[in-house]
N, C-alpha and C positions, 0 to 999 in steps of 0.2 A: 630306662638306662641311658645315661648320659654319654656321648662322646667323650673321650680323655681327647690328651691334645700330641697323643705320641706315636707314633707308628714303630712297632716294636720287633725287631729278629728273633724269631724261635732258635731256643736255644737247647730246648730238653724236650722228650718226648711230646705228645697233648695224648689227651685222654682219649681219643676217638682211633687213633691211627698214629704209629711212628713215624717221628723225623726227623731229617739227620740234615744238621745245620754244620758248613766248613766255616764261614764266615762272619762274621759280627759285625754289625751296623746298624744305627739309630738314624731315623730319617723322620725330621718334624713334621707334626701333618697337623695342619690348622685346623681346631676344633669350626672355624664356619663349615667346612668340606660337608660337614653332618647336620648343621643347622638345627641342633638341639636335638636328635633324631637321634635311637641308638643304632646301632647296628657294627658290622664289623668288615673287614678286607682283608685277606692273607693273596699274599701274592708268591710264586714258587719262579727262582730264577736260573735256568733249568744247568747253562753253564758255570753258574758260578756253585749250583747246589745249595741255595740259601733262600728259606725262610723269611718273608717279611712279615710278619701280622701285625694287626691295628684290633683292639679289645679281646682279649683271648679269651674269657667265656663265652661269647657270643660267637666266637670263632668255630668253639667245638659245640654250642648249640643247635640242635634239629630243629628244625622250621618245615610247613609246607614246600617243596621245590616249586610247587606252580606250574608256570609254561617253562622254566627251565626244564620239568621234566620230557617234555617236549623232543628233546636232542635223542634220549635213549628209549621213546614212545616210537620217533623215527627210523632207527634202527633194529626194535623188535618188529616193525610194522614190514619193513623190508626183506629182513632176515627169515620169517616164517612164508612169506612170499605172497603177503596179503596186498601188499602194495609193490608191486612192480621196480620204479624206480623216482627219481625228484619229478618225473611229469606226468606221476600217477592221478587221476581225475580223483575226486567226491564229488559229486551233484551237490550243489545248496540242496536244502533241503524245504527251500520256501517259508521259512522262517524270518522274519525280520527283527535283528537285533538292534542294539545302542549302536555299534560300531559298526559303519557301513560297509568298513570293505570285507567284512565279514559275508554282506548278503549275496555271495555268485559263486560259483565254483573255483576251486580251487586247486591246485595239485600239492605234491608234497613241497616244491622250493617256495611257491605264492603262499602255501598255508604257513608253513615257519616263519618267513618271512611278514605276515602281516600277524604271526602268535594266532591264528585260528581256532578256536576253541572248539568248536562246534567240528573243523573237521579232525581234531586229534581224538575229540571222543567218540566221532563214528569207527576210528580205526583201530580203539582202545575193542571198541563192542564186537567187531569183526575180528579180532585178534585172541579175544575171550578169556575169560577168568584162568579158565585154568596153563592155557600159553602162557598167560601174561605176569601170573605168579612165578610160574618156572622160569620165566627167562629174569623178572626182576632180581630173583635169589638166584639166580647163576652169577647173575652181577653183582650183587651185591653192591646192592644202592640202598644207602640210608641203613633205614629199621627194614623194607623190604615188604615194608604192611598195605595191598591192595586192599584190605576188608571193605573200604571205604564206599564201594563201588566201584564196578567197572569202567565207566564213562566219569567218575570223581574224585576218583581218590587222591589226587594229586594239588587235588586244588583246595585248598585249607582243610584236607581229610585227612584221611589217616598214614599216608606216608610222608617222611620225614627225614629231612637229610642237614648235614648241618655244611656250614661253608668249606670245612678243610675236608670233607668227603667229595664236595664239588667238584674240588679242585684237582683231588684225588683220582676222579672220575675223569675227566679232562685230558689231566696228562695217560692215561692209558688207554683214552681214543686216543691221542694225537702219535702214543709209542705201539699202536695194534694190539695192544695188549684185553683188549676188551673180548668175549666170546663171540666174537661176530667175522662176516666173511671178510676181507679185505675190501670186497665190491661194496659191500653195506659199511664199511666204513669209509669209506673213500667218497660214497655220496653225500652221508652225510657232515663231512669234513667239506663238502663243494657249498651243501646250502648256506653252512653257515656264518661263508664269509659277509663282512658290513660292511668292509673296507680295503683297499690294497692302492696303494701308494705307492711309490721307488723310493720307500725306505722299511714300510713295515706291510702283514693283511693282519686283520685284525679279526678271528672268528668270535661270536658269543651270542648269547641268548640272553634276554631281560624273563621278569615271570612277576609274578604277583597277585597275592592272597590276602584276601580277611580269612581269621582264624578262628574255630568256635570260642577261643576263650577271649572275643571283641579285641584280638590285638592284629596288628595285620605287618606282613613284611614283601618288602619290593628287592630282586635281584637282579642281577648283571654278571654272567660267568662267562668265560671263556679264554684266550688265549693270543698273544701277539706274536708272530713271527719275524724278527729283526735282525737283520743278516745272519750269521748261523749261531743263533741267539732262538730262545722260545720261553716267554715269559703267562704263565697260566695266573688265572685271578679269579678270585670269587669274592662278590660286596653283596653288602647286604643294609639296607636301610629298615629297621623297624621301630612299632609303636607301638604299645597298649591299649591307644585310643584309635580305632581304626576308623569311627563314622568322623572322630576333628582331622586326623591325620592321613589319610586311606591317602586321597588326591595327591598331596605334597608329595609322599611315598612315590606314587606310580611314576609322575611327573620329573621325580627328580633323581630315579635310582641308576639310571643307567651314565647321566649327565656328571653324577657323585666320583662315581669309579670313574669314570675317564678322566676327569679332574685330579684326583691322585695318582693314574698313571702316566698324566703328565711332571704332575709334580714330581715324581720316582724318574722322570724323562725317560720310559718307557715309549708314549709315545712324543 
């Protein structure tokens, strides 16, 4: 799938979830932003109530979440009371991986903060199948499908969400609207700031998966706070060919989006 070269306002329902556009605006976005790379951005501007999307198939496409599932992994892990709070320990487990800051313990804000993989699937195991499907379909995330494995599902398995449920997702952390305590939201609303300036903070999570059908996709979701402004975002960079393209992906998913939310002067 090819990048177009247009970044487009929803104007009529999408097929995943309604929404309700006041506004109309076309905003160019340079087919380089994607580098041949398909994928897609819808961004939600929460004052003006407007819709910006960039490829609207792939918009309302389910994809693995990857470590963006990470955000609502954090929140069940909390809320069931399996983890305490952001300076809950895991012990490494004496494993040595590719990514080293992976190899030492971790807590909850160090484990998001460095995408842990190893410590979200200990917490997925302690959290267990059957919590972790009740609580994923209370929320209603995605398809909802753990089949995948308990410690896997999220990772090019069987759960599947597509960017406008991201975003969807997002904004009802950020409104409390999520089933969770205020304390468990409110922690995980602390880890996931990247940024805070004197003019915006900027929360979000990257993720990224190969997929069993050899395609792979890299994300970047989260949300800017801009004086009493809240602008949520969901990108997505995918490929077909995940062993030519996987790298390029990882490398440059998160760098893509901030590059259009500049261009949007968002940030």
């Amino acid at each position: 799938m090819r990048a177009s070269t247009r970044l487009v306002v929803i104007l009529a329902a999408a097929t995943t979830l309604p929404l309700r556009a006041q506004n109309v605006r076309e905003t160019a976005l340079p087919a380089a932003r994607y580098n041949d790379l398909g994928g897609s951005f819808i961004m939600y501007d929460r004052n003006a109530d407007t819709y910006n999307r960039y490829n609207p198939s792939e918009c309302n496409r389910r994809r693995s979440p990857a470590s963006t599932f990470k955000i609502l992994n954090s929140l069940i892990g909390l809320e069931t009371g399996v983890i305490t709070d952001e300076h809950f320990v895991i012990p490494w487990d004496s494993v040595v991986r590719p990514i080293s800051a992976w190899n030492r313990d971790h807590d909850l804000a160090s484990a998001i903060a460095n995408s842990v993989v190893p410590y979200y699937q200990e917490l997925a195991r302690r959290v267990g199948e059957k919590r972790m499907r009740d609580e994923v379909t209370r929320v209603g995330y995605g398809n909802n499908d753990i089949s995948g494995g308990i410690d896997r599902f999220w990772l090019g398995s069987s759960l599947r969400i597509s960017p406008l449920e991201q975003l969807e997702f997002l904004r009802r952390l950020y409104d409390g609207r999520l089933p969770f305590s205020p304390r468990s939201i409110a922690i995980v609303k602390k880890i996931l700031v990247l940024e805070k300036t004197d003019r915006y903070t900027l929360r979000g999570k990257t993720g990224f998966a190969k997929e069993s059908d050899s395609s792979a996709v890299g994300w970047f979701v989260g949300y800017v706070e801009k004086g009493d402004n809240v602008y949520f975002f969901a990108c997505n960079l995918t490929s077909d060919h995940a062993s030519r393209d996987g790298d390029r992906i990882f490398n440059t998913r998160k760098e893509t989006c901030l590059a259009i939310l500049k261009d949007l002067g968002v940030l």
